[in-house]
N, CA, C and O of each residue as an XYZ file, in Angstrom:
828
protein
N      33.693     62.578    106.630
C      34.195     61.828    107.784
C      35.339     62.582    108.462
O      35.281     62.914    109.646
N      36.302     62.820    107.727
C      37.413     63.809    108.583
C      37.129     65.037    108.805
O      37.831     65.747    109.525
N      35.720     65.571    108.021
C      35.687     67.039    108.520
C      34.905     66.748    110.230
O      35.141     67.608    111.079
N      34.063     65.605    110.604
C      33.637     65.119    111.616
C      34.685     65.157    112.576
O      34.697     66.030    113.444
N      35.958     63.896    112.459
C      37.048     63.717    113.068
C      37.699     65.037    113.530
O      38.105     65.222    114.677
N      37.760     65.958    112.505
C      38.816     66.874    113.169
C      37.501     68.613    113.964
O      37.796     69.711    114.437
N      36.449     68.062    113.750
C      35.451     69.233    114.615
C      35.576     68.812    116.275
O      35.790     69.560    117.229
N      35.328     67.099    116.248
C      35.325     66.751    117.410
C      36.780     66.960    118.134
O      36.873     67.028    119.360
N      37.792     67.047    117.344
C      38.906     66.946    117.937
C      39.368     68.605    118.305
O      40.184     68.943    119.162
N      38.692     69.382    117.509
C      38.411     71.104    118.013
C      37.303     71.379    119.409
O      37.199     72.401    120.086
N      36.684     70.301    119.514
C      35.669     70.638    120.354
C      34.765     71.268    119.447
O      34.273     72.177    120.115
N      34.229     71.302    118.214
C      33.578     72.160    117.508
C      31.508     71.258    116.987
O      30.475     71.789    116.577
N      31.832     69.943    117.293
C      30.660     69.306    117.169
C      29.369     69.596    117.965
O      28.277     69.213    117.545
N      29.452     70.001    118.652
C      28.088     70.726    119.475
C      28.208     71.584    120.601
O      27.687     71.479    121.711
N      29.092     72.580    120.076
C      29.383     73.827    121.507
C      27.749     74.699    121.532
O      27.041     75.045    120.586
N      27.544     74.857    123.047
C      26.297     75.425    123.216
C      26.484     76.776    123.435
O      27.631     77.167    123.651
N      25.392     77.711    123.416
C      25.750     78.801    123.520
C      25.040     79.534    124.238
O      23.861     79.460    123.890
N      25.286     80.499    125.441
C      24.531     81.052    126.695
C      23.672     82.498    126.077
O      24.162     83.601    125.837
N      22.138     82.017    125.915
C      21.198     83.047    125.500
C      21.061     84.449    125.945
O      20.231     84.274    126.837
N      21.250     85.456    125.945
C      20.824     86.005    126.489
C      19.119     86.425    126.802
O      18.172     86.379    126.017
N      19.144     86.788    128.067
C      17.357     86.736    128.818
C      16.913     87.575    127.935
O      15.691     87.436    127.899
N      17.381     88.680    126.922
C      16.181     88.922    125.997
C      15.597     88.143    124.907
O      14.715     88.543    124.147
N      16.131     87.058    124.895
C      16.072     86.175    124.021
C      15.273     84.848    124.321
O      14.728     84.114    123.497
N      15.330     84.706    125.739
C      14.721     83.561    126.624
C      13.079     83.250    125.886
O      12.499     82.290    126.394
N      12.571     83.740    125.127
C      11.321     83.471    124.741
C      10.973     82.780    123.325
O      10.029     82.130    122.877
N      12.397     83.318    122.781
C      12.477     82.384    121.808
C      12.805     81.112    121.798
O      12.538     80.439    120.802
N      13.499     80.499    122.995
C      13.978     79.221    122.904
C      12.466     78.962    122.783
O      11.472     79.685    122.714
N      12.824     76.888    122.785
C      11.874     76.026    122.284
C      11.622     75.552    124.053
O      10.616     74.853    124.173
N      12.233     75.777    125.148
C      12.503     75.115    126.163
C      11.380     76.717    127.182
O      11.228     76.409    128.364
N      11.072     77.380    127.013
C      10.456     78.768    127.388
C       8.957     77.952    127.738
O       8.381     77.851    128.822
N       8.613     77.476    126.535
C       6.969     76.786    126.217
C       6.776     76.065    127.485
O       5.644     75.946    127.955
N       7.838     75.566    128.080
C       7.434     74.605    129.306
C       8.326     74.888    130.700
O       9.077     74.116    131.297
N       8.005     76.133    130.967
C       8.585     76.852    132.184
C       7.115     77.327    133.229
O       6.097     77.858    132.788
N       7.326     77.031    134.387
C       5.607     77.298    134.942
C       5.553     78.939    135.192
O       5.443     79.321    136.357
N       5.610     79.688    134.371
C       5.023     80.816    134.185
C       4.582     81.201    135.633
O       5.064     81.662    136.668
N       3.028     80.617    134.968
C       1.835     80.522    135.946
C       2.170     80.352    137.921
O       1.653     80.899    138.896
N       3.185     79.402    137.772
C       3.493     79.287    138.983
C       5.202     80.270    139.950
O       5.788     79.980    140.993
N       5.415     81.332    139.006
C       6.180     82.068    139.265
C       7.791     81.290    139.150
O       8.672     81.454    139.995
N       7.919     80.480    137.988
C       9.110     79.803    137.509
C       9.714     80.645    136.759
O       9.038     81.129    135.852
N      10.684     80.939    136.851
C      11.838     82.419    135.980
C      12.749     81.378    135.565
O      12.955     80.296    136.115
N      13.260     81.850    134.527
C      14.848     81.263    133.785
C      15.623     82.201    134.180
O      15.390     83.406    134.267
N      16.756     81.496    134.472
C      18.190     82.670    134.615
C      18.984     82.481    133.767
O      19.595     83.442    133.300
N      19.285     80.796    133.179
C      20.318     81.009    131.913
C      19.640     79.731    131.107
O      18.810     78.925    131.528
N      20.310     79.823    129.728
C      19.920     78.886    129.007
C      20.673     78.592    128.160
O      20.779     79.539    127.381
N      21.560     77.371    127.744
C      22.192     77.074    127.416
C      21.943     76.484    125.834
O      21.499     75.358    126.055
N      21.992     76.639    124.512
C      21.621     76.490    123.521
C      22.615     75.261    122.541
O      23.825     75.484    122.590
N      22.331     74.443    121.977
C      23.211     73.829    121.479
C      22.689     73.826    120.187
O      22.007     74.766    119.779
N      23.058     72.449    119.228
C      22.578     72.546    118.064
C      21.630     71.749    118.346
O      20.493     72.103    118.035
N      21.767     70.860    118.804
C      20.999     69.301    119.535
C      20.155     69.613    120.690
O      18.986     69.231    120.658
N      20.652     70.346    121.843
C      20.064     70.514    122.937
C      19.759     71.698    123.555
O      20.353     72.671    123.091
N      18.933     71.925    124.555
C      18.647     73.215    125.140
C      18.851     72.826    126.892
O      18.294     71.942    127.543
N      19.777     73.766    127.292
C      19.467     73.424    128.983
C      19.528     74.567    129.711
O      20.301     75.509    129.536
N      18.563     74.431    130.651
C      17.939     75.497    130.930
C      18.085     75.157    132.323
O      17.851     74.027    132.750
N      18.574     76.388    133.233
C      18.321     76.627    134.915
C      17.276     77.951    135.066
O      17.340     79.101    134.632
N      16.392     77.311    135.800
C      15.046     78.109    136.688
C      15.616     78.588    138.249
O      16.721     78.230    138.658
N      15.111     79.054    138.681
C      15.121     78.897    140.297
C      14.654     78.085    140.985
O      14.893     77.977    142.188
N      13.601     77.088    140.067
C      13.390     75.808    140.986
C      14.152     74.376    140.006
O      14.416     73.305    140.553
N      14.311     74.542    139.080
C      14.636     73.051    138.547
C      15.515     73.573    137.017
O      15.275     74.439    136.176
N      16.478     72.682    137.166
C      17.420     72.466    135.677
C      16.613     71.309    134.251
O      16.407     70.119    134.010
N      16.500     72.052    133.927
C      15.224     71.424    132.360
C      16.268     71.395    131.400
O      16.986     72.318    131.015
N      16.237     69.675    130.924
C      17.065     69.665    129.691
C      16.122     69.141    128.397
O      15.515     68.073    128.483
N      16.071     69.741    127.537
C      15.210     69.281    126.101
C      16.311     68.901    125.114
O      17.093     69.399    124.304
N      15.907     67.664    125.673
C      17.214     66.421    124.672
C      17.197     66.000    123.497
O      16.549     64.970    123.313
N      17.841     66.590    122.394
C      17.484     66.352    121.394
C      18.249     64.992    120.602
O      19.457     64.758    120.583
N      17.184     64.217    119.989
C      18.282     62.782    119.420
C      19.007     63.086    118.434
O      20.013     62.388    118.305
N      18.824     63.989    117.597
C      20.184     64.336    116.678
C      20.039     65.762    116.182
O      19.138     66.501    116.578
N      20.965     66.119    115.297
C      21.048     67.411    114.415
C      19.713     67.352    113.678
O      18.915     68.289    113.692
N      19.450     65.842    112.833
C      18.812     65.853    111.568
C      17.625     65.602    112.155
O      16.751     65.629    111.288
N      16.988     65.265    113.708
C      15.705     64.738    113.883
C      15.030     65.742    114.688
O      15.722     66.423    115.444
N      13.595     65.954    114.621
C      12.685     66.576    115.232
C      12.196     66.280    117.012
O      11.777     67.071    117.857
N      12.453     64.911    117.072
C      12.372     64.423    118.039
C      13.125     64.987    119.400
O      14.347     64.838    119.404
N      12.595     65.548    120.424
C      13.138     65.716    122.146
C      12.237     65.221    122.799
O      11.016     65.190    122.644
N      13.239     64.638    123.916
C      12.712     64.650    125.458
C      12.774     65.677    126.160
O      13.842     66.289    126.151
N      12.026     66.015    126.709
C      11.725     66.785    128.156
C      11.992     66.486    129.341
O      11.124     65.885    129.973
N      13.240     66.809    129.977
C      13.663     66.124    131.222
C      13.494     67.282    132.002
O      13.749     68.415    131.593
N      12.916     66.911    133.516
C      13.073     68.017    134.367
C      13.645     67.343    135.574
O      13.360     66.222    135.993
N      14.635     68.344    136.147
C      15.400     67.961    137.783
C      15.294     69.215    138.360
O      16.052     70.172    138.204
N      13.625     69.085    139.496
C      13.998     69.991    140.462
C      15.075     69.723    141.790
O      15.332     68.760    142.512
N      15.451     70.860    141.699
C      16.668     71.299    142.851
C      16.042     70.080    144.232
O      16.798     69.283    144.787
N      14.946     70.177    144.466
C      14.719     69.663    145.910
C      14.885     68.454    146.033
O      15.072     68.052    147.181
N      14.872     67.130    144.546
C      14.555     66.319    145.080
C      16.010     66.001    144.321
O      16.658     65.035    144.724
N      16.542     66.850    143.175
C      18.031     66.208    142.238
C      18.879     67.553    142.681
O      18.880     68.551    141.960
N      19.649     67.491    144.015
C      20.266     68.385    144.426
C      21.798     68.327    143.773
O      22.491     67.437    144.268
N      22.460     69.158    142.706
C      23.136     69.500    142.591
C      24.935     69.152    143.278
O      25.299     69.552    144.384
N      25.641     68.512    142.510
C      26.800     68.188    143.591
C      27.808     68.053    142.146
O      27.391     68.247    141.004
N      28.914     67.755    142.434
C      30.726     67.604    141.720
C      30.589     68.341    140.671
O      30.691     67.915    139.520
N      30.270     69.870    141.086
C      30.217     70.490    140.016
C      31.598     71.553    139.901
O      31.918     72.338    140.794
N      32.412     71.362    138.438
C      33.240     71.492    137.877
C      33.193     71.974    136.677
O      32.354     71.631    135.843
N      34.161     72.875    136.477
C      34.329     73.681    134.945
C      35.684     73.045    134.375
O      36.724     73.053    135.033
N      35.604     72.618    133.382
C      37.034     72.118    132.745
C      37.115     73.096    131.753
O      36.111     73.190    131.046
N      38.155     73.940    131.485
C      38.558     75.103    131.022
C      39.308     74.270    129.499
O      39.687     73.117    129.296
N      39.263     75.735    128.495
C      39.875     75.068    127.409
C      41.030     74.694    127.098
O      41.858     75.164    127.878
N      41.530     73.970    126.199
C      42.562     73.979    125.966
C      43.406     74.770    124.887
O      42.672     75.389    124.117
N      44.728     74.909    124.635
C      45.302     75.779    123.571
C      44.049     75.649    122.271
O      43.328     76.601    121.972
N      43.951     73.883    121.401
C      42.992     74.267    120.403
C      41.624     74.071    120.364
O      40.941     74.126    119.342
N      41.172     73.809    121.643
C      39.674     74.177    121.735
C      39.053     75.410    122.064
O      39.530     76.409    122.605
N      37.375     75.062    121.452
C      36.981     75.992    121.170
C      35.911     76.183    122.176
O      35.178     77.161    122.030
N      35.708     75.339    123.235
C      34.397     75.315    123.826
C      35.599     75.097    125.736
O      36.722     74.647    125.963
N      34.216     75.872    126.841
C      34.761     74.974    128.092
C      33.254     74.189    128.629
O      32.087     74.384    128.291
N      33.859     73.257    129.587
C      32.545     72.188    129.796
C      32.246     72.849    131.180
O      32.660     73.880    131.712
N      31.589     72.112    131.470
C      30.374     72.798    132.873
C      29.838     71.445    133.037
O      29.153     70.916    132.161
N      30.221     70.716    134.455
C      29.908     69.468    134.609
C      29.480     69.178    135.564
O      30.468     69.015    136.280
N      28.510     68.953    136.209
C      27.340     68.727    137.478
C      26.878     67.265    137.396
O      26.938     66.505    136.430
N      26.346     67.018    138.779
C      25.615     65.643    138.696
C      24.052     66.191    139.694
O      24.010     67.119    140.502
N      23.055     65.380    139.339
C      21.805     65.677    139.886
C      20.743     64.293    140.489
O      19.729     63.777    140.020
N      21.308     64.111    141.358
C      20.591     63.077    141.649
C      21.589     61.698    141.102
O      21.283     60.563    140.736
N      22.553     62.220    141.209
C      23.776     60.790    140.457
C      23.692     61.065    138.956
O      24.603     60.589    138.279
N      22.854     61.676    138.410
C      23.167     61.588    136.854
C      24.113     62.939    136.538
O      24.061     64.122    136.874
N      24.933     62.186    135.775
C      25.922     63.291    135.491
C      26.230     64.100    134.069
O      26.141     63.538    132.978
N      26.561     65.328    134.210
C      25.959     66.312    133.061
C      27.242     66.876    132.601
O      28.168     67.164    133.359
N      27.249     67.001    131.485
C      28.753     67.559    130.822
C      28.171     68.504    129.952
O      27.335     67.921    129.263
N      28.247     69.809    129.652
C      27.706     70.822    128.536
C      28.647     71.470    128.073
O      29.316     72.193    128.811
N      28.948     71.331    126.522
C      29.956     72.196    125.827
C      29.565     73.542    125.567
O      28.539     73.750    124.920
N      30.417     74.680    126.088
C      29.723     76.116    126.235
C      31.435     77.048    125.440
O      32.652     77.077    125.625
N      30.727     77.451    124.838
C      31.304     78.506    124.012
C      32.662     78.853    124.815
O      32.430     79.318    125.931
N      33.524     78.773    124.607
C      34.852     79.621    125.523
C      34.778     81.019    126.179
O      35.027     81.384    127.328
N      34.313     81.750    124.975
C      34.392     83.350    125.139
C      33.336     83.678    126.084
O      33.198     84.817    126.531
N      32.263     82.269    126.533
C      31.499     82.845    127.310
C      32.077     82.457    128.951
O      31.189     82.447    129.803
N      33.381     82.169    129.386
C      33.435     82.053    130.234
C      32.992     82.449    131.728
O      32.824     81.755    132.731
N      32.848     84.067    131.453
C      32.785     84.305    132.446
C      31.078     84.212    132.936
O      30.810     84.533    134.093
N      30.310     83.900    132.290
C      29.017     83.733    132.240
C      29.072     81.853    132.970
O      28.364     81.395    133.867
N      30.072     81.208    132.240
C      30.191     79.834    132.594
C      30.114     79.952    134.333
O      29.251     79.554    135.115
N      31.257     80.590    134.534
C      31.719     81.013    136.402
C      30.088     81.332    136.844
O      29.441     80.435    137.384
N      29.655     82.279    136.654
C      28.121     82.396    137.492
C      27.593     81.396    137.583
O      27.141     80.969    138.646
N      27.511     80.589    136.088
C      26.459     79.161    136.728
C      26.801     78.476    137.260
O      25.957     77.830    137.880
N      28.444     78.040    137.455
C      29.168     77.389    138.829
C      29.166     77.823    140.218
O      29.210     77.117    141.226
N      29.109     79.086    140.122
C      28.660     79.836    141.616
C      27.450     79.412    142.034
O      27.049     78.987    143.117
N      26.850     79.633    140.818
C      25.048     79.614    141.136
C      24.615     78.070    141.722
O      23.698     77.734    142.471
N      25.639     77.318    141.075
C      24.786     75.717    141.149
C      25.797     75.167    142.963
O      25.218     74.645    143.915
N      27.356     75.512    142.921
C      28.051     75.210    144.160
C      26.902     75.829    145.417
O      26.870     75.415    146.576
N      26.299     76.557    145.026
C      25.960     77.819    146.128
C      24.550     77.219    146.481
O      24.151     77.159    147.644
N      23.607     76.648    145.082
C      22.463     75.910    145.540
C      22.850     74.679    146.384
O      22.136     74.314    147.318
N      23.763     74.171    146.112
C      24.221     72.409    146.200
C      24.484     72.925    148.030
O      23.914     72.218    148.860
N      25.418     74.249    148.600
C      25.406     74.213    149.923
C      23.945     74.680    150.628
O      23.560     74.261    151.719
N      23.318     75.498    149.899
C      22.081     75.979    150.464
C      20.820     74.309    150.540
O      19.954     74.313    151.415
N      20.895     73.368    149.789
C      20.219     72.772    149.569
C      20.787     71.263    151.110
O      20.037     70.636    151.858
N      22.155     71.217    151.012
C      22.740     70.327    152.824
C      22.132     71.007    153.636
O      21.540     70.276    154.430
N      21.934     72.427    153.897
C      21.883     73.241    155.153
C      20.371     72.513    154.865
O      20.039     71.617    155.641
N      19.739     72.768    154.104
C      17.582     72.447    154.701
C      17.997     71.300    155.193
O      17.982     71.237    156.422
N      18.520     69.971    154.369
C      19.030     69.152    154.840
C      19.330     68.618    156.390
O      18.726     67.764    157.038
N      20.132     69.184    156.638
C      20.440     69.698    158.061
C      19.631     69.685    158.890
O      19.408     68.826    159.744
N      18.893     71.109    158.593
C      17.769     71.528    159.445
C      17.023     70.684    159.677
O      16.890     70.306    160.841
N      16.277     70.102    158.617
C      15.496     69.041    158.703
C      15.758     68.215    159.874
O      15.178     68.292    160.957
N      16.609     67.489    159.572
C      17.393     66.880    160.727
C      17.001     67.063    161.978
O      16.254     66.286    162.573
N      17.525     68.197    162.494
C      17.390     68.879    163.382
C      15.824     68.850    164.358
O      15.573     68.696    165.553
N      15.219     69.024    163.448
C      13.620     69.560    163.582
C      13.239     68.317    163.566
O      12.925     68.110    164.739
N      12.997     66.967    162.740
C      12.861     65.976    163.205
C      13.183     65.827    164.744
O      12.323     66.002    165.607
N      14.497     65.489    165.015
C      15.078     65.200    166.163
C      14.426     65.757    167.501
O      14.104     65.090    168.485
N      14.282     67.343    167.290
C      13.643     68.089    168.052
C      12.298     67.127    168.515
O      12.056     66.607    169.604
N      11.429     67.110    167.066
C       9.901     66.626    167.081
C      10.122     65.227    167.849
O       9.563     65.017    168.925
N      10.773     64.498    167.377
C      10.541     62.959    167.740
C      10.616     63.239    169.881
O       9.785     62.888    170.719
N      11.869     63.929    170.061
C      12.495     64.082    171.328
C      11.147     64.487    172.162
O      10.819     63.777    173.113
N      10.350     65.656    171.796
C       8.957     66.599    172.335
C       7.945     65.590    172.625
O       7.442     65.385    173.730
N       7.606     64.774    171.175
C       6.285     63.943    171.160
C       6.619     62.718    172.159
O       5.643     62.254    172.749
N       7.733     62.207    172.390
C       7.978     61.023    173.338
C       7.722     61.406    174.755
O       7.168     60.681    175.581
N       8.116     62.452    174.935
C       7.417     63.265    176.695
C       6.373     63.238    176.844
O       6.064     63.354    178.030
N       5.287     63.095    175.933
C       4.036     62.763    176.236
C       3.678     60.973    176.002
O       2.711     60.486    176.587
N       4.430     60.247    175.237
C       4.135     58.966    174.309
C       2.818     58.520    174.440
O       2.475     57.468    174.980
N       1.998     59.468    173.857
C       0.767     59.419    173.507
C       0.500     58.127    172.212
O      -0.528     57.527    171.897
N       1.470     58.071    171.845
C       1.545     57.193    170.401
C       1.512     55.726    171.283
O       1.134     54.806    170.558
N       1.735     55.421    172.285
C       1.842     54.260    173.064
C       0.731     54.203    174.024
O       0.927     53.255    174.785
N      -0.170     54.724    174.253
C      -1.934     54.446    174.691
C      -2.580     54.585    173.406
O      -2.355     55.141    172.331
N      -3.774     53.617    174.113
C      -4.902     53.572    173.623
C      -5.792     54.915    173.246
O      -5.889     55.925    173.944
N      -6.293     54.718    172.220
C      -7.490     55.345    171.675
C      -8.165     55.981    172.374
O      -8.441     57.138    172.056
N      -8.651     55.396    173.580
C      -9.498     55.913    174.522
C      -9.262     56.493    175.887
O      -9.991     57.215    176.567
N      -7.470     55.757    176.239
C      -7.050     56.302    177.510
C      -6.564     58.415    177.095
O      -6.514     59.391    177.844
N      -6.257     58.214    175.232
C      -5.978     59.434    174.887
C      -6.916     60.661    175.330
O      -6.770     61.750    175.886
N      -8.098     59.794    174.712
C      -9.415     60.798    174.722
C      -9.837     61.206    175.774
O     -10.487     62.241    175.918
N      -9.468     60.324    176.754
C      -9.419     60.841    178.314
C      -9.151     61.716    179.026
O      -9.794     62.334    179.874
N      -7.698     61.794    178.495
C      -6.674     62.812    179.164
C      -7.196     64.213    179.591
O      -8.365     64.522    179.365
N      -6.305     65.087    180.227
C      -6.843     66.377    180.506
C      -6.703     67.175    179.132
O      -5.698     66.934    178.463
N      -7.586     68.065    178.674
C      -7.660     68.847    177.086
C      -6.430     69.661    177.054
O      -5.980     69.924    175.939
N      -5.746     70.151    178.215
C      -4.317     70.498    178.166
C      -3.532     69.790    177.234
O      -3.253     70.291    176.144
N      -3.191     68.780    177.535
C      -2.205     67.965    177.212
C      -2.530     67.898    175.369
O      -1.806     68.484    174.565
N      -3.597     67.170    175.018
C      -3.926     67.563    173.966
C      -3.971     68.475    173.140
O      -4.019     68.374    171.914
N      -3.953     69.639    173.942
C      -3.893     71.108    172.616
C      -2.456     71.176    172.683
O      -1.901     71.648    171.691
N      -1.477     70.667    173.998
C      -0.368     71.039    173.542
C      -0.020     70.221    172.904
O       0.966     70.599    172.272
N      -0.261     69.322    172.706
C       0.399     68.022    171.131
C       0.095     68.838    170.378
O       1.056     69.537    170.056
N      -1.566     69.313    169.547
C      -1.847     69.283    168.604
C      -0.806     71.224    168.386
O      -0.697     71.909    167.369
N      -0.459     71.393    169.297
C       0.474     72.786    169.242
C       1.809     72.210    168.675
O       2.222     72.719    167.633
N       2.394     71.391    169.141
C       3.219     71.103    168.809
C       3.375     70.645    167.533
O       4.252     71.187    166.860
N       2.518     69.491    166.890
C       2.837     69.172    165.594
C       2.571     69.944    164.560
O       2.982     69.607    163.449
N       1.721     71.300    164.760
C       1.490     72.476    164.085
C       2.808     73.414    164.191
O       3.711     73.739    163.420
N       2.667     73.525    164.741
C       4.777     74.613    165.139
C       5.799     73.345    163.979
O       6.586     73.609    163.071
N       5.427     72.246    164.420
C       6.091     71.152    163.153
C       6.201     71.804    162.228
O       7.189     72.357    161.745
N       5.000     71.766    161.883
C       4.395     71.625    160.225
C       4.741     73.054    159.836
O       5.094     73.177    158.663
N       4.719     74.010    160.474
C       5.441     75.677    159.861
C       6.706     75.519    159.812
O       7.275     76.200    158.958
N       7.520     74.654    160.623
C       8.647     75.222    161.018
C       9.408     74.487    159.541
O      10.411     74.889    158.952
N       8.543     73.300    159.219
C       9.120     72.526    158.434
C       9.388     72.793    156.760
O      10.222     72.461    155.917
N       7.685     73.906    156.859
C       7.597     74.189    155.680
C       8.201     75.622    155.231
O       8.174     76.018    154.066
N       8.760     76.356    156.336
C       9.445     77.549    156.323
C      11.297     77.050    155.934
O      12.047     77.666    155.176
N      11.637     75.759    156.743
C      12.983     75.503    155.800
C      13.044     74.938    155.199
O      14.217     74.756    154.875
N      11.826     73.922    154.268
C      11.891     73.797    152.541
C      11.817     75.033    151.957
O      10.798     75.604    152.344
N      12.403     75.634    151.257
C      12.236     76.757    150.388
C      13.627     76.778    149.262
O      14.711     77.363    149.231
N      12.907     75.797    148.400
C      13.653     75.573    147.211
C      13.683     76.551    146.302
O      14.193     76.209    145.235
N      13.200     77.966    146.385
C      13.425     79.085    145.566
C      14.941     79.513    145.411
O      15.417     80.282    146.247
N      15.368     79.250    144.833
C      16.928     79.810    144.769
C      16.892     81.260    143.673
O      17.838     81.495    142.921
N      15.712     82.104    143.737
C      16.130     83.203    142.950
C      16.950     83.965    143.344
O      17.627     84.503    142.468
N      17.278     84.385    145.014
C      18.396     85.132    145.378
C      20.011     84.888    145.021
O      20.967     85.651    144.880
N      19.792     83.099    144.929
C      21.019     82.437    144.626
C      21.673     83.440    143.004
O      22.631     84.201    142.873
N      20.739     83.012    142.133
C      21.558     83.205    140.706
C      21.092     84.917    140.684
O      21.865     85.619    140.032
N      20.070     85.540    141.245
C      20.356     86.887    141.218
C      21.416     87.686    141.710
O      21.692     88.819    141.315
N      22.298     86.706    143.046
C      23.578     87.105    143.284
C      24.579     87.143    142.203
O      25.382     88.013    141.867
N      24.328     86.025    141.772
C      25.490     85.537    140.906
C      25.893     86.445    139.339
O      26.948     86.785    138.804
N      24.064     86.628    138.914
C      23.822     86.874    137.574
C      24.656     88.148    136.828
O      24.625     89.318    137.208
N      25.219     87.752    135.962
C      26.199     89.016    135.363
C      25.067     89.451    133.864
O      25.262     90.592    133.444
N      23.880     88.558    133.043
C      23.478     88.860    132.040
C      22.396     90.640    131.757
O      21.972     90.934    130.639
């Protein structure tokens, strides 16, 4: 019981520890990375209990219920839809042994005990995740934008306000330029989703 009391009071009960990528294949958290679909790990965070892992598309945590049990969950938060925000490093103190790394994703909020000495590895994944969290407002934004644009374009015609048949009427002009328009949409839209953040942590990456 007091050797418990005084680990937790070191910070020493479950400090995680940052893998290095030659090593990335051994974790248990590797098995469920989409390969296939060009999903890369950049860091991985190792505990005794847990594994957490950042991709370029999504932060994967394999939650483990204790030291003594076999049992994990498999949680995944991609970036696009659990964007990254109040992310903070709380640094150690004189007798601890670990610093935390604390993010929220979608409102759920994440605290990971990481080795001290690995600080400066800690700093990249704070760069990496502040840097997704602004890249991820700007699509945001855009979006915005491009909506606004679309809604503003399609009302100059308000084709959406005739009939079926007064449409089919119309001169074929008018029509190819709608169907131009909601196509220029549909690229423009799918050119600023681009939740790949490999440039992000390849900036960042010191491993």
């Amino acid at each position: 019981m007091f050797k418990n009391l005084a680990s937790d009071a070191l910070g020493l009960s479950d400090i995680g520890k940052i893998i290095p990528s030659s090593q990335f294949h051994q974790t248990d958290i590797d098995d469920y990375i989409f390969h296939e679909d060009n999903e890369r790990i950049y860091f991985v965070i190792k505990s005794k209990m847990d594994e957490y892992c950042f991709t370029n598309v999504a932060f994967i945590h394999l939650d483990g219920q204790s030291a003594t049990s076999r049992k994990r969950l498999l949680k995944r938060y991609p970036y696009r839809y659990y964007q990254p925000a109040n992310i903070m490093i709380e640094t150690a103190g004189t007798m601890d042994m670990d610093a935390e790394l604390k993010f929220s994703l979608g409102g759920m909020a994440f605290s990971i005990d990481i080795d001290k000495s690995q600080i400066e590895q800690i700093r990249d994944i704070y760069k990496a995740l502040t840097a997704i969290s602004e890249q991820c407002n700007k699509i945001g934004q855009q979006e915005m934008v491009l909506e606004k644009s679309f809604n503003t374009v399609t009302n100059m015609f308000s084709l959406r306000e005739l009939s079926e048949n007064v449409v089919l009427n119309l001169p074929d002009v008018i029509n190819q330029t709608v169907a131009q328009v909601e196509s220029a949409y549909g690229e423009r839209l799918q050119a600023i989703r681009q939740y790949d953040f490999s440039a992000i942590f390849e900036h960042y990456l010191r491993q």
